[in-house]
PDB file of N, CA, C and O in Angstrom:
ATOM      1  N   UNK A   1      -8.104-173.416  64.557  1.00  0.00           N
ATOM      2  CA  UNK A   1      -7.118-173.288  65.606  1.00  0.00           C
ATOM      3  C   UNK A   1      -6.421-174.611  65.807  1.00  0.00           C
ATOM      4  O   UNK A   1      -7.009-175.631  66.167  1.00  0.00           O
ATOM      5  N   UNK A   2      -5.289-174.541  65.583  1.00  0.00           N
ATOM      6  CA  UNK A   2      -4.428-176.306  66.004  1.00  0.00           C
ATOM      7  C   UNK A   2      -3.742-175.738  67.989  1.00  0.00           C
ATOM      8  O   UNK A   2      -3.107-174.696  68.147  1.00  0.00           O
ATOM      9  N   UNK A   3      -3.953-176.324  68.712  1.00  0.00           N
ATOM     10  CA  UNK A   3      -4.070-176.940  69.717  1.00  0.00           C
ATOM     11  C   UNK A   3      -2.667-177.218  70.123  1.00  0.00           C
ATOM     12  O   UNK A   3      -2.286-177.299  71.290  1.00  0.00           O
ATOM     13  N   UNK A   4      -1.670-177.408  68.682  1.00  0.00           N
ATOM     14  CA  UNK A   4      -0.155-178.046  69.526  1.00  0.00           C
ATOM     15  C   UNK A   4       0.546-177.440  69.106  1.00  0.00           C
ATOM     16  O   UNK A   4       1.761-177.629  69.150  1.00  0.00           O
ATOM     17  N   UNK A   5      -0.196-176.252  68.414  1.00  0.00           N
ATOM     18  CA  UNK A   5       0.897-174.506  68.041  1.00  0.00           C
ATOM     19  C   UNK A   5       1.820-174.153  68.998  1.00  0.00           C
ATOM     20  O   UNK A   5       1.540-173.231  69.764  1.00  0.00           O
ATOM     21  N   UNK A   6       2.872-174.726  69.086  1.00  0.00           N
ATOM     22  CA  UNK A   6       4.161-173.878  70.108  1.00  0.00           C
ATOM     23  C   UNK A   6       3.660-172.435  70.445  1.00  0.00           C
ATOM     24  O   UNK A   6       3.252-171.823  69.458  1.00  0.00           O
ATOM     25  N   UNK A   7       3.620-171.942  71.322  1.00  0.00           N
ATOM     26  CA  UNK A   7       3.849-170.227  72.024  1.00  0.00           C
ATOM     27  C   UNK A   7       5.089-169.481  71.257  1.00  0.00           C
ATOM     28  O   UNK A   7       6.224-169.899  71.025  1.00  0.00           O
ATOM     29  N   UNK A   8       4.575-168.443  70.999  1.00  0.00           N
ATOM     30  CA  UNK A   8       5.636-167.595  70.594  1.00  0.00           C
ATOM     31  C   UNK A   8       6.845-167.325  71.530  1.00  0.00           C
ATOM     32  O   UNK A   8       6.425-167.193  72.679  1.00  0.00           O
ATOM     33  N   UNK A   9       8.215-167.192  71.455  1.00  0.00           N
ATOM     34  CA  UNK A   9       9.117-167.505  72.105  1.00  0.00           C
ATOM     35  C   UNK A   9       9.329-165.874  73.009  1.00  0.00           C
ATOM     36  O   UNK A   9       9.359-164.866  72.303  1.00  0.00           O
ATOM     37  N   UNK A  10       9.408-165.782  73.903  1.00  0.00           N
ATOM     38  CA  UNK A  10       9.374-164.302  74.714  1.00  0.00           C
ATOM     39  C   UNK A  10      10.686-163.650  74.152  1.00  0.00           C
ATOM     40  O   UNK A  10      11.740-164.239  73.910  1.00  0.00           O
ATOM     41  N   UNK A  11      10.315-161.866  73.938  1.00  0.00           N
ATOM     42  CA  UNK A  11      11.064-161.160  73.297  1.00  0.00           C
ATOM     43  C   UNK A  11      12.745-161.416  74.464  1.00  0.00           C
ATOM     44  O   UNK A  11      13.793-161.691  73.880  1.00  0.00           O
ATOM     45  N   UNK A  12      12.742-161.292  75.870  1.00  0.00           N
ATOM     46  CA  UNK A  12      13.581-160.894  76.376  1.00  0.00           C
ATOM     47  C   UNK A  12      13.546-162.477  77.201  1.00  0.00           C
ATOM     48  O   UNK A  12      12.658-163.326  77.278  1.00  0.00           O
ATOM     49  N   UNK A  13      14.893-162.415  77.738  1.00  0.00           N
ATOM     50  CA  UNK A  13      15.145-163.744  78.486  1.00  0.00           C
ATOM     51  C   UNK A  13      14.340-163.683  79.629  1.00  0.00           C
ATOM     52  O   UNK A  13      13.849-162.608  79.975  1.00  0.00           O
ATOM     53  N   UNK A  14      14.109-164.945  80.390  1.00  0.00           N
ATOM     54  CA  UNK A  14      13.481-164.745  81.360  1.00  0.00           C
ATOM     55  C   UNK A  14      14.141-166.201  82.390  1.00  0.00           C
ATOM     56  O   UNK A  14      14.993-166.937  81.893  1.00  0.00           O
ATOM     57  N   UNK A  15      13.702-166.403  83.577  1.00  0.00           N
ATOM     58  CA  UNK A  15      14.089-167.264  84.587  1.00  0.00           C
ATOM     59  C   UNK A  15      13.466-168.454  84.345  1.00  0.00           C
ATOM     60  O   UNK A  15      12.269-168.577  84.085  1.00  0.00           O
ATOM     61  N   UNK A  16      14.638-169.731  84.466  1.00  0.00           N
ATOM     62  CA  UNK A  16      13.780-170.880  83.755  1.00  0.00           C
ATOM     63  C   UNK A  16      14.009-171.536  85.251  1.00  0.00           C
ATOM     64  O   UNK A  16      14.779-171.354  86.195  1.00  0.00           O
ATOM     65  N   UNK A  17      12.876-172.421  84.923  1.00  0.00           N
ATOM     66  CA  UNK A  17      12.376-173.410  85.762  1.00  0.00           C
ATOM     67  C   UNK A  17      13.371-174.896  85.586  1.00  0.00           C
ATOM     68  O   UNK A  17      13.305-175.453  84.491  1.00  0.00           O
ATOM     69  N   UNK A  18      14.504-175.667  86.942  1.00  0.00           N
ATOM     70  CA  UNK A  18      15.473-176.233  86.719  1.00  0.00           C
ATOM     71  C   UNK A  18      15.152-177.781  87.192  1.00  0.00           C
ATOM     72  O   UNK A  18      15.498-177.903  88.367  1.00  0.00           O
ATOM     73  N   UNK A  19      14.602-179.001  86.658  1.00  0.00           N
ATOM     74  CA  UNK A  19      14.442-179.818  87.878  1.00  0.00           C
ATOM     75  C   UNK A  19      15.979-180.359  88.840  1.00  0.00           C
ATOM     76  O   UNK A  19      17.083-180.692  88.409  1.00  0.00           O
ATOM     77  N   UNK A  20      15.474-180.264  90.225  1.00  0.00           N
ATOM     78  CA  UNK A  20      16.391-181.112  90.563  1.00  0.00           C
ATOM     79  C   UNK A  20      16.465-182.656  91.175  1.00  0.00           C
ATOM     80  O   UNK A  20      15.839-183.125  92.126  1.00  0.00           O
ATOM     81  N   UNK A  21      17.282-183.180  90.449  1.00  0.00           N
ATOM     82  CA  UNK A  21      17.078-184.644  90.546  1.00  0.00           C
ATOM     83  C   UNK A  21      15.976-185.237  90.554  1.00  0.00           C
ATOM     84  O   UNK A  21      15.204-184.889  89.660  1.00  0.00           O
ATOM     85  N   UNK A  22      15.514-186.266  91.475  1.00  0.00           N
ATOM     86  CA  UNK A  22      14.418-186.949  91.919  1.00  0.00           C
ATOM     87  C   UNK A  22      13.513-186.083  92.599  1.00  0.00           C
ATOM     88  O   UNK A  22      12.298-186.270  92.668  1.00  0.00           O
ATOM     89  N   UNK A  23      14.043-185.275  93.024  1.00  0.00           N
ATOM     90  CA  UNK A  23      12.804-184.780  94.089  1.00  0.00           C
ATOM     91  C   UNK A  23      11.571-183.640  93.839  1.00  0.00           C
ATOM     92  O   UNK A  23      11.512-182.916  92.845  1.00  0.00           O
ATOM     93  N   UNK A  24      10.677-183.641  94.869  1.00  0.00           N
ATOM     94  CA  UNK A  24       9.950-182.885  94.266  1.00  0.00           C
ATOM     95  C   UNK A  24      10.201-181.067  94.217  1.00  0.00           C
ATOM     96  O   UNK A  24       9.152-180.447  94.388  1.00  0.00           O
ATOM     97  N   UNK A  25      10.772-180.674  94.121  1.00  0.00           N
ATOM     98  CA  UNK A  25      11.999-179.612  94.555  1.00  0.00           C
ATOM     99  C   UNK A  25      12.266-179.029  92.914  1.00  0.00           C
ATOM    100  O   UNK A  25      12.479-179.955  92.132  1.00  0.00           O
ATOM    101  N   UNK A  26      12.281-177.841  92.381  1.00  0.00           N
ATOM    102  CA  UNK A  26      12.658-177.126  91.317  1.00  0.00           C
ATOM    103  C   UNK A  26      13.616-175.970  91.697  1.00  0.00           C
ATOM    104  O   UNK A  26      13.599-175.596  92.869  1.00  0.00           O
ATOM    105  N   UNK A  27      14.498-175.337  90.766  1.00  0.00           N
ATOM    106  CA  UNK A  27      15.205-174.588  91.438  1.00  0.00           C
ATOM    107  C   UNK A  27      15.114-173.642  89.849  1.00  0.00           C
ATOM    108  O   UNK A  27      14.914-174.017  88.694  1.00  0.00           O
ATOM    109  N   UNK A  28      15.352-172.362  90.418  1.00  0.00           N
ATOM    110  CA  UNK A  28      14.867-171.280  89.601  1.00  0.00           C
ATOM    111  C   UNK A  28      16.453-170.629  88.739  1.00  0.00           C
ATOM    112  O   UNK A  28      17.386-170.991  89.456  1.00  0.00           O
ATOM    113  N   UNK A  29      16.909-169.972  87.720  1.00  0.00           N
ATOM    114  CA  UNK A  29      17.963-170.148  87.204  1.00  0.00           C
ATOM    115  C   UNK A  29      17.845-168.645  87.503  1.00  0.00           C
ATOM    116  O   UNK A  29      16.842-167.930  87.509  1.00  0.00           O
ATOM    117  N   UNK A  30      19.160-168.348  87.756  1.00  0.00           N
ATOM    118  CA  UNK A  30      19.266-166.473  87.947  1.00  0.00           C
ATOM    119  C   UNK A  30      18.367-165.520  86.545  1.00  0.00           C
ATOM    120  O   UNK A  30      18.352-165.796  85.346  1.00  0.00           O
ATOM    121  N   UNK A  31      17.817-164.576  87.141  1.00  0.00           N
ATOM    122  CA  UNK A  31      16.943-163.803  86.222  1.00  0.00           C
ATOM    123  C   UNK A  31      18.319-163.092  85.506  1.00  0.00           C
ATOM    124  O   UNK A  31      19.445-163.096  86.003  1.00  0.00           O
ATOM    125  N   UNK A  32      17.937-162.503  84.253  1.00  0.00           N
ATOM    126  CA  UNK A  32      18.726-162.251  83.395  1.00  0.00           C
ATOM    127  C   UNK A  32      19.446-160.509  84.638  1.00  0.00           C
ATOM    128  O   UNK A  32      18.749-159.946  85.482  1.00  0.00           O
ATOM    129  N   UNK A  33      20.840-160.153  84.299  1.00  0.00           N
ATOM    130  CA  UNK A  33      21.048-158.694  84.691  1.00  0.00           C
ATOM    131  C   UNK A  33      21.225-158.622  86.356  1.00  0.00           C
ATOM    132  O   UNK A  33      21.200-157.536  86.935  1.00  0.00           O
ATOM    133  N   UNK A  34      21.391-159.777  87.003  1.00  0.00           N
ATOM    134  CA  UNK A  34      21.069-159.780  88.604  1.00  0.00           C
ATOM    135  C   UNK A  34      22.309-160.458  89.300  1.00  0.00           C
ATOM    136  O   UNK A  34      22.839-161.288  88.562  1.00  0.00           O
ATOM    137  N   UNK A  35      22.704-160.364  90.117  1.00  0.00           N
ATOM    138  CA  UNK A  35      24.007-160.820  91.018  1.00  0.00           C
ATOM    139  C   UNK A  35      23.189-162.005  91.936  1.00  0.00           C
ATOM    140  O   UNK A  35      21.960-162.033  92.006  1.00  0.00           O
ATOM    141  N   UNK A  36      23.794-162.664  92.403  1.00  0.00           N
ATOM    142  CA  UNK A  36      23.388-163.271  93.422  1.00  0.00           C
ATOM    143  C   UNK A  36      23.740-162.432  95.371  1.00  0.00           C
ATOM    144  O   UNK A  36      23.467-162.950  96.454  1.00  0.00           O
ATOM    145  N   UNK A  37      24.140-161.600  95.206  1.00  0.00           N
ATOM    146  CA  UNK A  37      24.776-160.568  96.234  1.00  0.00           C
ATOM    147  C   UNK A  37      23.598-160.433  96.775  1.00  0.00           C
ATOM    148  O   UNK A  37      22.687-160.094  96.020  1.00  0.00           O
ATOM    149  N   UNK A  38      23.247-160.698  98.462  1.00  0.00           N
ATOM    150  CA  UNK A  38      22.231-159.996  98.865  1.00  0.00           C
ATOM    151  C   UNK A  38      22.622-158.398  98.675  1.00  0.00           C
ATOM    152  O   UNK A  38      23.796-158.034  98.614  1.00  0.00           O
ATOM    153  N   UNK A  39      21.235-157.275  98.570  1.00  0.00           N
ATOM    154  CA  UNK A  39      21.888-155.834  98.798  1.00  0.00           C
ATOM    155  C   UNK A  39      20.966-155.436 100.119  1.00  0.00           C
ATOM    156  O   UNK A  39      19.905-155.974 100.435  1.00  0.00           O
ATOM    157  N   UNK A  40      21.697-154.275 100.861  1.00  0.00           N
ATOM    158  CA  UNK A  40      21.323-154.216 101.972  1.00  0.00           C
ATOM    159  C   UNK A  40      20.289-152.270 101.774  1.00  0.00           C
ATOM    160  O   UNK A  40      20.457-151.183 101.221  1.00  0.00           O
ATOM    161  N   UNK A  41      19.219-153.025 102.726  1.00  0.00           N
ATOM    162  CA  UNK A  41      18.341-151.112 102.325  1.00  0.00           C
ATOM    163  C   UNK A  41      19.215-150.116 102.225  1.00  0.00           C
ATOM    164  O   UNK A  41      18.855-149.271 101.405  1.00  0.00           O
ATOM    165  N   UNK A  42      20.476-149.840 102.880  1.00  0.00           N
ATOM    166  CA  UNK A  42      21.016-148.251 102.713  1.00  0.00           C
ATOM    167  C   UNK A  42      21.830-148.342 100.949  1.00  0.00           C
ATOM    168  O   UNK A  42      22.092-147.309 100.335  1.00  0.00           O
ATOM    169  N   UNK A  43      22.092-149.609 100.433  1.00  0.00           N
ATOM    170  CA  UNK A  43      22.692-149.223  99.498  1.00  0.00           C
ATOM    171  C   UNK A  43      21.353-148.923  98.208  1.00  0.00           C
ATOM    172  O   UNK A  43      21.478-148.182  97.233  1.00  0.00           O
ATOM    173  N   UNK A  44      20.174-149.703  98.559  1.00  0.00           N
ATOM    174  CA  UNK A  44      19.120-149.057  97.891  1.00  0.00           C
ATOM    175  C   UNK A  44      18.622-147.819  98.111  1.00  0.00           C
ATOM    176  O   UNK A  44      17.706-147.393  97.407  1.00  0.00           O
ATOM    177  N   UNK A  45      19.289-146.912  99.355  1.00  0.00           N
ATOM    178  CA  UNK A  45      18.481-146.033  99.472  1.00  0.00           C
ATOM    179  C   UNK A  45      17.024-146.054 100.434  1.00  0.00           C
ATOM    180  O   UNK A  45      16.337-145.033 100.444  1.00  0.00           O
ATOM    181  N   UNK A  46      16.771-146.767 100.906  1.00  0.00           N
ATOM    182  CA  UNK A  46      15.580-147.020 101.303  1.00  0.00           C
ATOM    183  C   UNK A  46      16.008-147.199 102.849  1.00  0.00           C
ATOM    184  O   UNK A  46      16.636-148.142 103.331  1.00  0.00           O
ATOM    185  N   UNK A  47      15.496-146.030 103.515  1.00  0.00           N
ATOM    186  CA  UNK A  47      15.849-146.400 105.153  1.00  0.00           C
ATOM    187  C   UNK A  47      15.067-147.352 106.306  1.00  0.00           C
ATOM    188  O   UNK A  47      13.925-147.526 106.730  1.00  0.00           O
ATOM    189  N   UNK A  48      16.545-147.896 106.551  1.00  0.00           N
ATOM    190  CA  UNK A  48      15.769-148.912 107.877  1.00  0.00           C
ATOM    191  C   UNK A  48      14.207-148.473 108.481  1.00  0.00           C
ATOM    192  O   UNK A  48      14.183-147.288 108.813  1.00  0.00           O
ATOM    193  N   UNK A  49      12.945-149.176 108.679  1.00  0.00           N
ATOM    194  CA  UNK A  49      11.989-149.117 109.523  1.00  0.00           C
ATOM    195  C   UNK A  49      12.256-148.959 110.768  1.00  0.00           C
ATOM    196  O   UNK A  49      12.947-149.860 111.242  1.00  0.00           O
ATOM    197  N   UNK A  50      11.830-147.791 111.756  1.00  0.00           N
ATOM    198  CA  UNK A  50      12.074-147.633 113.114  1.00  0.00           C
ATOM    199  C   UNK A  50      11.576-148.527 113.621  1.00  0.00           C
ATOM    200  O   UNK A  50      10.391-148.759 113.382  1.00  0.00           O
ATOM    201  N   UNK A  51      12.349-149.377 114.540  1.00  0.00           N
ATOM    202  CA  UNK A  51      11.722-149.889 115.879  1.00  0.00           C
ATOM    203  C   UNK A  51      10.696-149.779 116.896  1.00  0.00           C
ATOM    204  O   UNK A  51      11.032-149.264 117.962  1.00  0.00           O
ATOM    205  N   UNK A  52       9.598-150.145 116.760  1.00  0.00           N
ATOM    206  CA  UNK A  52       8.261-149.558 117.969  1.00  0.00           C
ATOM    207  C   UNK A  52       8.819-149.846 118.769  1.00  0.00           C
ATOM    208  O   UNK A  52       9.482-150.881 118.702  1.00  0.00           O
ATOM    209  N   UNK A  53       8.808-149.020 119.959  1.00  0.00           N
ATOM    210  CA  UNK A  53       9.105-148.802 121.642  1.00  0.00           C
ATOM    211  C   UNK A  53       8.187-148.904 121.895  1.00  0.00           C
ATOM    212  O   UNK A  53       7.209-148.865 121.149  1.00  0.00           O
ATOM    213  N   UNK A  54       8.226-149.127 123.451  1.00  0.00           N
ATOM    214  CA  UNK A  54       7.035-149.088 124.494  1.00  0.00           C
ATOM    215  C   UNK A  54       6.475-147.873 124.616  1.00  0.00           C
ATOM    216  O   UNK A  54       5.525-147.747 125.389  1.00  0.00           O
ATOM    217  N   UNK A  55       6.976-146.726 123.854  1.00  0.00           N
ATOM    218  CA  UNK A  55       5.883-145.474 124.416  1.00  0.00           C
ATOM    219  C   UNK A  55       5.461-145.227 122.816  1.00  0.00           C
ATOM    220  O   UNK A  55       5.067-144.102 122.509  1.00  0.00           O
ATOM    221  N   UNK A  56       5.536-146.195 121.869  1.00  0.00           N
ATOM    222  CA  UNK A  56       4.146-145.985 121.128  1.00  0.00           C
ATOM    223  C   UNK A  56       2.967-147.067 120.884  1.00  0.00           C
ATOM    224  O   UNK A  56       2.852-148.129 120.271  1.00  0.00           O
ATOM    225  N   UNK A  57       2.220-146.307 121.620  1.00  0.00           N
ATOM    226  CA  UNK A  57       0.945-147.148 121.431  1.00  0.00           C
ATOM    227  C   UNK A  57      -0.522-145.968 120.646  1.00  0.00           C
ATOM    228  O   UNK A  57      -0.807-144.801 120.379  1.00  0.00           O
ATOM    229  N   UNK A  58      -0.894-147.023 120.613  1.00  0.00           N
ATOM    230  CA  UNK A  58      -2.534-146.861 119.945  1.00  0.00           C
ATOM    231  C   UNK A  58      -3.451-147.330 120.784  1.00  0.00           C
ATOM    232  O   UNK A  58      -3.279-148.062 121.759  1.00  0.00           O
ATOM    233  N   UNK A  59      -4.822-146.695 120.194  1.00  0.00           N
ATOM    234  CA  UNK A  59      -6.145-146.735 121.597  1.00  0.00           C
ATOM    235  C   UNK A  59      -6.325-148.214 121.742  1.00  0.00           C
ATOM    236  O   UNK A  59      -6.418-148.628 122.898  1.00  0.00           O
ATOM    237  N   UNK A  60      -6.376-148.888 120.979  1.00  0.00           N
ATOM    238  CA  UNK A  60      -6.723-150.333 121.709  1.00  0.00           C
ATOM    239  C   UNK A  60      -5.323-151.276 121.985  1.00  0.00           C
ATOM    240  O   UNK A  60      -5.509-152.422 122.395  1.00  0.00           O
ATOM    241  N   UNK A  61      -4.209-150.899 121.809  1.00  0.00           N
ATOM    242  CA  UNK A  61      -3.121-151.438 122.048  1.00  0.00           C
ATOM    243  C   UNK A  61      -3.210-152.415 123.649  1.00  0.00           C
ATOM    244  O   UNK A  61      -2.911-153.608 123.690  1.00  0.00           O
ATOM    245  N   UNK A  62      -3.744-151.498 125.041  1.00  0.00           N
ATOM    246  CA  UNK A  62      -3.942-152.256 125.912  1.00  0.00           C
ATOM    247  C   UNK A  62      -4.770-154.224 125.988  1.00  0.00           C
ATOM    248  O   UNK A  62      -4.421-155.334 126.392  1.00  0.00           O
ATOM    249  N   UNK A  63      -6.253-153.440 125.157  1.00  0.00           N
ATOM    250  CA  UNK A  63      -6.903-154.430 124.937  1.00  0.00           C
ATOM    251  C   UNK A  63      -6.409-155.957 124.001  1.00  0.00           C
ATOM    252  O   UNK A  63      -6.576-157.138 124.304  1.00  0.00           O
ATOM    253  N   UNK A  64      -5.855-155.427 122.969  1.00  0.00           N
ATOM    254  CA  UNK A  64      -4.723-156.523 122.168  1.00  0.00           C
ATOM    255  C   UNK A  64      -4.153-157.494 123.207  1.00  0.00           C
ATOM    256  O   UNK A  64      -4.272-158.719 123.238  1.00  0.00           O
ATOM    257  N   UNK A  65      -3.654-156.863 123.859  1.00  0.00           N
ATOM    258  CA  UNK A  65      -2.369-157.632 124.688  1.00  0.00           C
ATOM    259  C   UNK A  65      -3.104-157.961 126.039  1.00  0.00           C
ATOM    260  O   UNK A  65      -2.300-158.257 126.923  1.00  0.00           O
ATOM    261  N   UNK A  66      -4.360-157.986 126.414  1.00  0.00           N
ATOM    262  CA  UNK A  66      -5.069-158.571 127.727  1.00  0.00           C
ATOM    263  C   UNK A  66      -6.196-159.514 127.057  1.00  0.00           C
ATOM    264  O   UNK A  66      -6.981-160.262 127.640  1.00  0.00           O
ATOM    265  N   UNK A  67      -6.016-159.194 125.204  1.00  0.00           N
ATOM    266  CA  UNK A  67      -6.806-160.566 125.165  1.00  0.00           C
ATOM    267  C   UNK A  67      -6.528-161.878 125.046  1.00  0.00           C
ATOM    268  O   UNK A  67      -5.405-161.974 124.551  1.00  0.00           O
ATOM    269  N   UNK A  68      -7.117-163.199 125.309  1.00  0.00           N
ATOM    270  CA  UNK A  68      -6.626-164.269 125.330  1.00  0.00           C
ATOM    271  C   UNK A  68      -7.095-165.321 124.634  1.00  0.00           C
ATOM    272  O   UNK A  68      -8.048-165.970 125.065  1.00  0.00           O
ATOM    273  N   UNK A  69      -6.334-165.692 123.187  1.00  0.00           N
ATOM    274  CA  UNK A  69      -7.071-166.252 122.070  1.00  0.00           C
ATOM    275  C   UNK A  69      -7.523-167.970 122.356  1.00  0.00           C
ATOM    276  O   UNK A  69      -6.755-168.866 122.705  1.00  0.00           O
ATOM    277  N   UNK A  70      -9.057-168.084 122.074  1.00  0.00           N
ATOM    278  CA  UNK A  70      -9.579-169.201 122.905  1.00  0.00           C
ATOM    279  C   UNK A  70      -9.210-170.277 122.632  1.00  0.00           C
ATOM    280  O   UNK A  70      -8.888-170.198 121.446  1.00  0.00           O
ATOM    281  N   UNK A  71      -8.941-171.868 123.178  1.00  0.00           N
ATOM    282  CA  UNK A  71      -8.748-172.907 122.876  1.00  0.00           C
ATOM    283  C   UNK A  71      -9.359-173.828 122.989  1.00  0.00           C
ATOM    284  O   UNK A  71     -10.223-174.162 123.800  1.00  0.00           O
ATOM    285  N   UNK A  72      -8.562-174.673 121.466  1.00  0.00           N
ATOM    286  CA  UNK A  72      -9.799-175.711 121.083  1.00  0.00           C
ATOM    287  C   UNK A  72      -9.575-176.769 121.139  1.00  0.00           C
ATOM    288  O   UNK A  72     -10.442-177.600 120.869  1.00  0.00           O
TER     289      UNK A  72
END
């Protein structure tokens, strides 16, 4: 086995690792096929999470919120 055998080179592109400048800070290069566009859940399809209201609770919901986490 030789030890300083280069890696086989990956079939498909992938996101490279960018330094920037001096610092300790790297910045990632767009993945291959991708926009920089945020997309928003309805254009994925995927619907907004409802909002919990005050009239849903669970059996220990009271106790949660009357306990008082100790200090140190």
């Amino acid at each position: 086995m030789d030890a300083a055998a280069p890696a086989p080179a990956p079939a498909t592109p992938r996101q490279r690792i960018v330094r920037v400048g001096a610092s300790r800070r790297a910045k990632l290069t767009p993945a291959p096929n991708t926009t920089a566009e945020p997309t928003h859940a309805e254009a994925m399809g995927d619907a907004p999470r409802p909002v919990p209201g005050r009239g849903d609770t669970g059996p220990n919901d009271a106790q949660l919120r009357a306990d008082v986490p100790p200090h140190y």
